[in-house]
N, C-alpha and C positions, 0 to 999 in steps of 0.2 A: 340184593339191593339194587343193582347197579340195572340188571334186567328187569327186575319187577314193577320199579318205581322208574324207569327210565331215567336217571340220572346222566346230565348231561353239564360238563365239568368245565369252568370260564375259568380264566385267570391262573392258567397251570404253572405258568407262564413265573410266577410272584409267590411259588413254594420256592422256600431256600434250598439251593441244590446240597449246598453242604449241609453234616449233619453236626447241629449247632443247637445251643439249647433255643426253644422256642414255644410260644404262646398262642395256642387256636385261639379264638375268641371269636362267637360268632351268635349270630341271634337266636332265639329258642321258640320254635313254634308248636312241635311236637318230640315227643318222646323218642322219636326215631330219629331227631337230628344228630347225636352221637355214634349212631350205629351210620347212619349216611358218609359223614363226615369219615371218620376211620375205616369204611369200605373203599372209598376212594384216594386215600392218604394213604402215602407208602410207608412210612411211620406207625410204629406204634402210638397210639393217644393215651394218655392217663388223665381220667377226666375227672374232673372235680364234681360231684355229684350232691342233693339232697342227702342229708343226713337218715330220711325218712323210708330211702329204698333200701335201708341197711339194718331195719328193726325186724326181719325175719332171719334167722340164721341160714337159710337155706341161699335165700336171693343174697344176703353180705358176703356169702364165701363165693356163689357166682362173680356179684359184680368186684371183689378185692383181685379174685383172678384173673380179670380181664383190664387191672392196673387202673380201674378206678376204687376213689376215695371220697369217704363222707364228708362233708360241710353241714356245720348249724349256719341257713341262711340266716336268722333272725339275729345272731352275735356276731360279732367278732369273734372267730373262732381258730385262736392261737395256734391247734394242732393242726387244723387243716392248711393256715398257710406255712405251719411247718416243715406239711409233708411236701406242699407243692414247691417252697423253696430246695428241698431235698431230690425234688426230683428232676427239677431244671441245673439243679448243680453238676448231676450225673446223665448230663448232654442230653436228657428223655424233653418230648414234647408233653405239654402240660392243654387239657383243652377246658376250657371256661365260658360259661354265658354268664357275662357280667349284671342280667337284668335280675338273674336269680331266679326266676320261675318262665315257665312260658306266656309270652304275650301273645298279644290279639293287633295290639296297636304300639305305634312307640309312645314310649314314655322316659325321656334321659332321669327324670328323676326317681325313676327303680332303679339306674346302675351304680352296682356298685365300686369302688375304689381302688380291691381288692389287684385288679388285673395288673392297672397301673402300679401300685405297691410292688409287689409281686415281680413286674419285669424290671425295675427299674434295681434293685436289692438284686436281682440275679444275672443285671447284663443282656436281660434277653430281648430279641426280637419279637414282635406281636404279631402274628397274621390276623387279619379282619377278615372274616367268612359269612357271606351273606347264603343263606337258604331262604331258595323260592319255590314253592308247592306247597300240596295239601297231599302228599303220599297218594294219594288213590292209585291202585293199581294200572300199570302200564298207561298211566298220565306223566308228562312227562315235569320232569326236575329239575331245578336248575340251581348247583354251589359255584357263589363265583368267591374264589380268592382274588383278594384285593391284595394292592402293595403292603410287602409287609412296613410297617414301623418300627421306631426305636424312642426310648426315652433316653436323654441325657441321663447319665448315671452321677455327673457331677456336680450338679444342680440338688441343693437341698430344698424340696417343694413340700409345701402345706399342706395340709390333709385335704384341704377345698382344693389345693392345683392338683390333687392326685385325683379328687373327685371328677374333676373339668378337664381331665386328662383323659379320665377313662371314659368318661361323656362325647367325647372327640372320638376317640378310639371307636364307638359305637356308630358314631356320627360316618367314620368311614366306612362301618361293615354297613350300613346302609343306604352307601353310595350320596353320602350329603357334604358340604362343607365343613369344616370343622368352623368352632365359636369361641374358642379360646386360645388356639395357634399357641400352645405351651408344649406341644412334641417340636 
């Protein structure tokens, strides 16, 4: 990845050195942003995935070995933030694109709440991951980590401030203002 795609890596700088539980979260443009992102991460990722790349037996026992797990985007899907609170409990990185599918363009009102949920129940840290390129070979790439964030864990917030949380949260992996200033 790292030669092929030229991947060229900003913000190394705002990976937590310790190893602490923590939340990729970062935009989705292409199929290859997971395999980019964990090529360059010294961590292992477990990534929350479509439910839909897990309906062949052959690709589910691939991608369950490489410590990703399915999600039904279109529910709330109890097991899957089951698993992901399971896995930030036992210090592992957990990586999420909150938009739920790949975009083209932004849109805050495809993200979902899920991330914010999620960190805030586990204590954990967020990193905001911005990917810029289109892969084409030996064109070059660029993932910048941004600072990472924290939610108040002591703050009991609304389903709407967890929505306008993770809407923020997005807001920084692509380098904007936030609009709700509730981190």
């Amino acid at each position: 990845m790292k030669i092929f795609y030229r991947i060229e890596v900003i913000g190394e700088e705002n990976i937590p050195a310790e190893k602490k539980r923590l939340i990729i979260c970062a935009n989705h443009k292409s199929n290859l942003d997971p395999v980019a992102i964990s090529a360059v991460f010294e961590r292992q990722i477990c990534w929350m995935a479509k439910k839909e790349l897990f309906n062949n037996k052959l690709s589910a026992a691939f991608f369950t070995k490489l410590g990703t797990f399915p999600v039904d985007r279109g529910n709330n899907d109890l097991k899957a933030v089951k698993k992901a609170l399971r896995i930030l409990k036992s210090e592992k990185v957990l990586g999420i694109f909150p938009e739920a599918a790949r975009v083209k363009e932004i849109d805050y009102n495809r993200v979902k709440s899920g991330v914010a949920l999620i960190a805030q129940k586990t204590d954990s840290e967020i990193l905001p991951v911005f990917i810029e390129g289109n892969y084409k070979l030996f064109r070059k790439n660029k993932i910048y980590f941004r600072e990472p964030v924290k939610i108040n864990k002591e703050i009991k917030y609304s389903n709407e401030d967890l929505e306008n949380i993770s809407q923020d949260v997005m807001r920084i992996v692509y380098g904007e203002e936030v609009k709700w200033k509730l981190l």
